[in-house]
C-alpha positions as CSV (number, residue, x, y, z in Angstrom):
1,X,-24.9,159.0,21.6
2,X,-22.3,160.5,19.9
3,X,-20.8,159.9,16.6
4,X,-17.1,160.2,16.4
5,X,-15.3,161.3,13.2
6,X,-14.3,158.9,10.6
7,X,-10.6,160.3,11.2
8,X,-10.2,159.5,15.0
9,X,-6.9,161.8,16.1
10,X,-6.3,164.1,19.0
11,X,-3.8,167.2,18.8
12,X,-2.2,168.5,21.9
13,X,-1.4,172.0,20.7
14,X,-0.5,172.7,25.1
15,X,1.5,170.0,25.8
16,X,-0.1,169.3,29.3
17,X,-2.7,166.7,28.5
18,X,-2.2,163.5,30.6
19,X,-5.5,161.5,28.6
20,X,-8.4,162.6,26.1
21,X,-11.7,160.6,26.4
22,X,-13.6,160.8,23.3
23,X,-16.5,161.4,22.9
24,X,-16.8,163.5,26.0
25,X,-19.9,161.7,27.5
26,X,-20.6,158.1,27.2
27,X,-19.6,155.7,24.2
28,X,-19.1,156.9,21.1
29,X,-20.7,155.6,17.6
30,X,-17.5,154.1,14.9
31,X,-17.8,153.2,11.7
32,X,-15.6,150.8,10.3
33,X,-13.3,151.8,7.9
34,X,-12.6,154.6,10.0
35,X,-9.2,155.8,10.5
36,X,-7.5,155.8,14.1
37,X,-4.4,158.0,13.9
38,X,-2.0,157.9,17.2
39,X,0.8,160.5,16.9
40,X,4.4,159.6,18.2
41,X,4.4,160.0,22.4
42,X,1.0,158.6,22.4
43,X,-1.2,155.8,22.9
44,X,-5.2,154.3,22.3
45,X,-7.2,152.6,24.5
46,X,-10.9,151.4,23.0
47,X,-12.5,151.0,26.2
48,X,-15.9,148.8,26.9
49,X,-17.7,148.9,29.5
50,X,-15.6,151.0,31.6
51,X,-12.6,148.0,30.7
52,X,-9.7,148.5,28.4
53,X,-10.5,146.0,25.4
54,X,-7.4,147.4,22.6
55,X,-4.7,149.0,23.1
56,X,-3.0,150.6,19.8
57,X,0.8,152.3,19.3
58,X,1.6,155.7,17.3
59,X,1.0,154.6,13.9
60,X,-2.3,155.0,11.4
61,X,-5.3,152.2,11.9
62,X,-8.3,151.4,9.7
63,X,-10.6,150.1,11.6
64,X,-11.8,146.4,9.9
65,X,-11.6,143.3,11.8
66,X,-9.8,142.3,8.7
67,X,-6.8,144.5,9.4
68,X,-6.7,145.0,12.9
69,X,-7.9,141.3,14.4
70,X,-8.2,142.5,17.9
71,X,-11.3,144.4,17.3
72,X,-13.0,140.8,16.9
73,X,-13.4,140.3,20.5
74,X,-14.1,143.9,21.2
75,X,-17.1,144.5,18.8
76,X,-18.4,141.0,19.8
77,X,-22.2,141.5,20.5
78,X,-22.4,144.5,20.0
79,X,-22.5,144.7,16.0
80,X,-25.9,145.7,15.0
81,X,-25.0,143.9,11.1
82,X,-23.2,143.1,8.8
83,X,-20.9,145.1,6.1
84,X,-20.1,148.5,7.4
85,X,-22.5,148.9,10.9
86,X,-20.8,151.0,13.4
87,X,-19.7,149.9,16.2
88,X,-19.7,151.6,20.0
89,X,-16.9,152.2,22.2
90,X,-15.0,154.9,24.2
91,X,-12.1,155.8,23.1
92,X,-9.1,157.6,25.8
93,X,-6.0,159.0,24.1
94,X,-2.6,159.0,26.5
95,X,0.4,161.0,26.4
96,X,3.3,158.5,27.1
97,X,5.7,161.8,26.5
98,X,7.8,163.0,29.9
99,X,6.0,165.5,31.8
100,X,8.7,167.7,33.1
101,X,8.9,170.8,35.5
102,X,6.1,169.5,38.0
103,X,6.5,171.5,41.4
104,X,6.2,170.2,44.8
105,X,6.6,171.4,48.1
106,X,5.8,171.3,51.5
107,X,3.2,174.6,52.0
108,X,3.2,173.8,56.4
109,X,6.5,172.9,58.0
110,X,6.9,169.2,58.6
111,X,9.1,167.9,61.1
112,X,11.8,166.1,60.3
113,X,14.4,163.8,62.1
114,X,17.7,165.4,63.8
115,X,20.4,163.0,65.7
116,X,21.0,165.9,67.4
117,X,18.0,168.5,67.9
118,X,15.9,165.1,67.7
119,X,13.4,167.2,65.3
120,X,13.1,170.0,62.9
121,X,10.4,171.4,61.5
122,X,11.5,172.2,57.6
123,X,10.2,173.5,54.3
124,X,11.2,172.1,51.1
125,X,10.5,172.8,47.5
126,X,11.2,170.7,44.3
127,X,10.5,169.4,40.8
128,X,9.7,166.4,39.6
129,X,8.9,164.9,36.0
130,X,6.4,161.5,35.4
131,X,5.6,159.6,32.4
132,X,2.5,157.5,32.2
133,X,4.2,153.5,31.9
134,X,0.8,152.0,31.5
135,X,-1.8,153.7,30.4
136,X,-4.8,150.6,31.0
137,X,-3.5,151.1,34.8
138,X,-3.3,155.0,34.5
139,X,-6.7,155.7,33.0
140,X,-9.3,153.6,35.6
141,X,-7.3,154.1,38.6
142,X,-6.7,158.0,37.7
143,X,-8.6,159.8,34.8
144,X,-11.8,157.9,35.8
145,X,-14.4,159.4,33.3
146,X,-12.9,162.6,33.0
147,X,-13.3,164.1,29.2
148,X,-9.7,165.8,29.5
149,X,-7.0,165.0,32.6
150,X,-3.7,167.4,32.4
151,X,-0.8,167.5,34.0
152,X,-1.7,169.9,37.2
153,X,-4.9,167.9,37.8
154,X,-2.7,165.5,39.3
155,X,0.5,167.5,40.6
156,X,-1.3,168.4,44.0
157,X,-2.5,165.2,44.5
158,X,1.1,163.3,44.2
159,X,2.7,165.9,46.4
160,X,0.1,166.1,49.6
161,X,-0.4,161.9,49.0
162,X,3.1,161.0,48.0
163,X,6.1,163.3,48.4
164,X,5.7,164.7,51.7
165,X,6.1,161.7,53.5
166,X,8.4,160.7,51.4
167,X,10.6,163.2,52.2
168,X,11.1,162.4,56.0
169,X,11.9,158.8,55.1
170,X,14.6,159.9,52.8
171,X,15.8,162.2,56.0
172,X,16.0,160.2,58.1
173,X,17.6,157.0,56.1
174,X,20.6,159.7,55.8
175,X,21.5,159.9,58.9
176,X,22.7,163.8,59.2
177,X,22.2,166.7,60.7
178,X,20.2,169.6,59.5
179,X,22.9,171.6,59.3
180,X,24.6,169.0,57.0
181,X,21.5,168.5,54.7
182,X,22.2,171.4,52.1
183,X,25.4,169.3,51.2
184,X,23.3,166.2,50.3
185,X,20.1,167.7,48.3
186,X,21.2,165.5,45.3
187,X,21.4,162.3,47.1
188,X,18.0,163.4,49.4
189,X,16.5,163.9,45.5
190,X,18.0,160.2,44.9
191,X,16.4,158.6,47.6
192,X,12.8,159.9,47.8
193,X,12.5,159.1,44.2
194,X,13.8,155.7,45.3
195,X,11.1,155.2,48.0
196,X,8.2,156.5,45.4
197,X,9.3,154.7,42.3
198,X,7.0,151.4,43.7
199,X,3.9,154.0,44.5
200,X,4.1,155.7,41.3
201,X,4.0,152.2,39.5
202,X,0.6,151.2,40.9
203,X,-0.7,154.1,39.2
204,X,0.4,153.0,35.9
205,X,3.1,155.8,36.3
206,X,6.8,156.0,36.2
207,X,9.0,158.9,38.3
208,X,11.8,159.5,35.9
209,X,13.4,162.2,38.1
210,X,13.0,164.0,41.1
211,X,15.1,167.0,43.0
212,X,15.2,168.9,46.0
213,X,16.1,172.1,45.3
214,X,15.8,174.2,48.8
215,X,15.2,172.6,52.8
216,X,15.1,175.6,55.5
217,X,13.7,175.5,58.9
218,X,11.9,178.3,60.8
219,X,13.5,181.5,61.8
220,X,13.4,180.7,65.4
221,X,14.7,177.0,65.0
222,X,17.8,178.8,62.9
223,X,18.5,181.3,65.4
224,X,19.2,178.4,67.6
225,X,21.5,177.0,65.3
226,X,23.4,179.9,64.5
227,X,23.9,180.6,68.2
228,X,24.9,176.9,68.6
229,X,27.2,177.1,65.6
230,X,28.9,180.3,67.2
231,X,28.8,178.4,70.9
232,X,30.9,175.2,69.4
233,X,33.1,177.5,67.5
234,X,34.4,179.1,70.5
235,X,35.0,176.5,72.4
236,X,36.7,175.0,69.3
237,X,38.8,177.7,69.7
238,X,39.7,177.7,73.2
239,X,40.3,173.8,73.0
240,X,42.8,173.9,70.4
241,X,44.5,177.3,72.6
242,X,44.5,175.3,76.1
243,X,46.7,172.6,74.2
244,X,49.0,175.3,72.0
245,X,49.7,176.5,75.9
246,X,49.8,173.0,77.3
247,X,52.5,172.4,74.4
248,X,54.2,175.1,75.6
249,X,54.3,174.3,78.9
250,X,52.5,176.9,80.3
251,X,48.4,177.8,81.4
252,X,45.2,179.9,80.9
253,X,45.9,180.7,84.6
254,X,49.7,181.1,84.0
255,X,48.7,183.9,81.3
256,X,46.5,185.8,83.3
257,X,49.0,185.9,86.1
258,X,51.8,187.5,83.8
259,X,49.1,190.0,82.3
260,X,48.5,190.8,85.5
261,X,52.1,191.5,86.2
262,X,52.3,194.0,83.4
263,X,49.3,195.9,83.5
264,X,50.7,196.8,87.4
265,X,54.3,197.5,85.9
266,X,52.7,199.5,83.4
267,X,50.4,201.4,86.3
268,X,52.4,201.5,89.7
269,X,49.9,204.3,91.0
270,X,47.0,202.3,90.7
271,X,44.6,205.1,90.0
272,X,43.7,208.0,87.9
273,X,45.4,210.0,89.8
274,X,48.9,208.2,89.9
275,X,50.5,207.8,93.3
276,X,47.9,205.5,95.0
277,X,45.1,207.8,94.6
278,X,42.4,205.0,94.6
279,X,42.2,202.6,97.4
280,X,40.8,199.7,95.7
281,X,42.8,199.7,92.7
282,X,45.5,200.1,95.5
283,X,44.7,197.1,97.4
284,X,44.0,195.1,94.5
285,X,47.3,195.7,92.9
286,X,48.5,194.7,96.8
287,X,46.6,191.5,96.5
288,X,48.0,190.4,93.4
289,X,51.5,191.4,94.3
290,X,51.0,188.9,97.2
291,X,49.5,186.1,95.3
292,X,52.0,186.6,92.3
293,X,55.4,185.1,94.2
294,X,53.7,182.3,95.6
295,X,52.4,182.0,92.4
296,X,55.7,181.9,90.8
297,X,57.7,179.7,93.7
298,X,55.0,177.3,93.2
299,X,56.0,177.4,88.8
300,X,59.8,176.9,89.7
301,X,58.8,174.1,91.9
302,X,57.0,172.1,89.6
303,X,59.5,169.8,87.6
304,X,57.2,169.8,84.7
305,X,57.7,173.9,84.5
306,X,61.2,173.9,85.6
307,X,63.1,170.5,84.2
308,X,66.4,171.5,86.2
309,X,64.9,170.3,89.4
310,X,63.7,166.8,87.6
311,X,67.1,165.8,86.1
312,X,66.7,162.7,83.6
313,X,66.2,159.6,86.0
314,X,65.3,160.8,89.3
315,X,62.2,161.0,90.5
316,X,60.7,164.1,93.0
317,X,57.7,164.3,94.7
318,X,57.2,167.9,95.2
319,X,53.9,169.2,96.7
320,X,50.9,168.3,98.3
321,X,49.2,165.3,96.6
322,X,45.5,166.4,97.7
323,X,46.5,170.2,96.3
324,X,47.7,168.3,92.6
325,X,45.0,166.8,92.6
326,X,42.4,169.7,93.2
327,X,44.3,171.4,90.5
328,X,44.6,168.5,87.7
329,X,41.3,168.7,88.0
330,X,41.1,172.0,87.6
331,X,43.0,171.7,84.5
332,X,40.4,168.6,83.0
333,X,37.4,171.0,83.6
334,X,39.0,174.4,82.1
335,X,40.0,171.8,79.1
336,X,43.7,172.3,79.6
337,X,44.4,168.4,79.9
338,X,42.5,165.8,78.1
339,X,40.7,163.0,79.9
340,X,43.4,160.5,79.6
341,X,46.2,162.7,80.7
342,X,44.5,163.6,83.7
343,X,43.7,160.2,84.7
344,X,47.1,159.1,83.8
345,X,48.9,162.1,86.0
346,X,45.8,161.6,88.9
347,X,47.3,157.9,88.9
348,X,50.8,159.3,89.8
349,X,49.5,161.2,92.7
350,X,47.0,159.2,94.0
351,X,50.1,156.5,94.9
352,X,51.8,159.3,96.4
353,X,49.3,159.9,98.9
């Protein structure tokens, strides 16, 4: 059995020591008049029997039941005398100081919730920082009968027990996309340290803060996005140019008709050669000129293209109604009318029928 100094202090000259059990080994012989010493960011436990018995603040003891009545009850039965006898007990010093800069991460992707891919496998990285809130809690349920517990002893452990899971219920209680997540790191950090803070108290510890620094997926899962990304963007695009030429009261197949026009102006010969010199450029520049002025009587017939023949209330009914319709709906799928115009103009020339 060990016999412990008659100055009782512990020094961390590191900074990474969670708890020191002293002695190292079993219980520990005191003396009384010794002097306990707990240095500012600590606390004392005098443990017996595996149970916390006194707990003592920074500050300087001597250890009499004179001064410090709570050792009554904790040397009960086991004084040997009277006068000076020692006394036995363990004795565990705890850092109650922050413990900042603690790393987590996620070394395997996990999969995380997507409202639109469903799920995503991610990696995430992070720090942390913990204090101990209640070191009679702390030391059984943690530090066991360890002689020194520090700081990475216990990193590991939170993050494959604690954060990991943590960090797919603060996922999914955004609500977003993966493509939206890098935007919210801050309020993910927010909410996984609001779904631990309970955990962390039944260890006796508190999680003063928490961030999420990085969240990727794998290369082949961002592939898919980028393509995605590029796929909505171009359709973005064509959208918003179907209704600048709706607007303007022409079409995609309007366009194409007057490109065609000028790419035979600028090319009458309709080959290399000039002078008809290729038979299929030939007959396709014969086709289009065929197509083109039906093309165009069928533009200065429609009132919507041509308001002279639609004068301000009078109402014409020019065309087939099974061909408008065939081509409103044309229109709807190539995304040149929207789905309540073409219901509203299908209307028209359904009654027409």
């Amino acid at each position: 059995m060990a016999k412990l100094a008659q100055i009782i202090e512990f020094r961390d000259s590191l900074g990474d020591v969670m708890a020191m059990r002293m002695p190292a080994q079993g219980e520990g012989i005191i003396e009384w008049g010794s002097q306990l010493i707990v240095r500012e960011g600590q606390v004392a436990l005098f443990f017996r029997d595996g149970k916390p018995m006194a707990k003592f603040d920074p500050g300087r003891y001597v250890l009499t039941t004179q001064q410090i009545p709570a050792l009554t009850n904790f040397i009960s039965g086991l004084v040997y005398g009277k006068g000076n006898t020692p006394f036995r007990a363990e004795v565990y010093f705890v850092a109650t100081s922050l413990f900042r800069d603690l790393k987590w991460g996620t070394p395997e992707p996990v999969y995380i919730p997507d409202p639109v891919l469903m799920q995503v496998p991610v990696r995430s990285h992070g720090r942390f920082a913990i204090r101990v809130a209640d070191a009679s809690i702390f030391v059984p349920k943690l530090v066991g009968t360890r002689p020194r517990f520090q700081s990475r002893d216990i990193e590991d452990y939170l993050r494959s027990q604690y954060l990991v899971s943590a960090l797919i219920d603060g996922v999914a209680s955004l609500q977003r996309s993966f493509n939206e997540l890098p935007r919210f790191l801050r309020e993910l950090g927010m909410g996984v340290r609001a779904v631990l803070a309970p955990e962390f108290a039944t260890l006796g510890l508190e999680l003063v803060e928490l961030s999420v620094n990085s969240i990727s997926t794998t290369e082949e899962i961002q592939a898919t996005l980028n393509r995605n990304v590029a796929i909505v963007g171009e359709l973005a695009a064509k959208s918003q140019g179907a209704r600048m030429l709706r607007d303007a009261g022409t079409s995609y197949q309007q366009v194409g008709m007057t490109d065609a026009m000028k790419t035979m102006a600028a090319n009458p010969g309709g080959g290399e050669g000039g002078g008809g010199g290729n038979p299929m450029a030939t007959g396709m520049n014969l086709g289009l000129a065929m197509m083109i002025p039906g093309a165009m009587a069928n533009m200065m017939r429609d009132p919507a293209l041509n308001p002279t023949l639609n004068p301000v209330g009078v109402t014409t009914a020019v065309g087939d109604p099974v061909t408008r319709l065939r081509e409103l709906k044309e229109l709807l799928d190539a995304g040149v009318l929207s789905l309540e115009e073409y219901n509203e103009k299908r209307a028209v020339w359904l009654d027409r029928l």
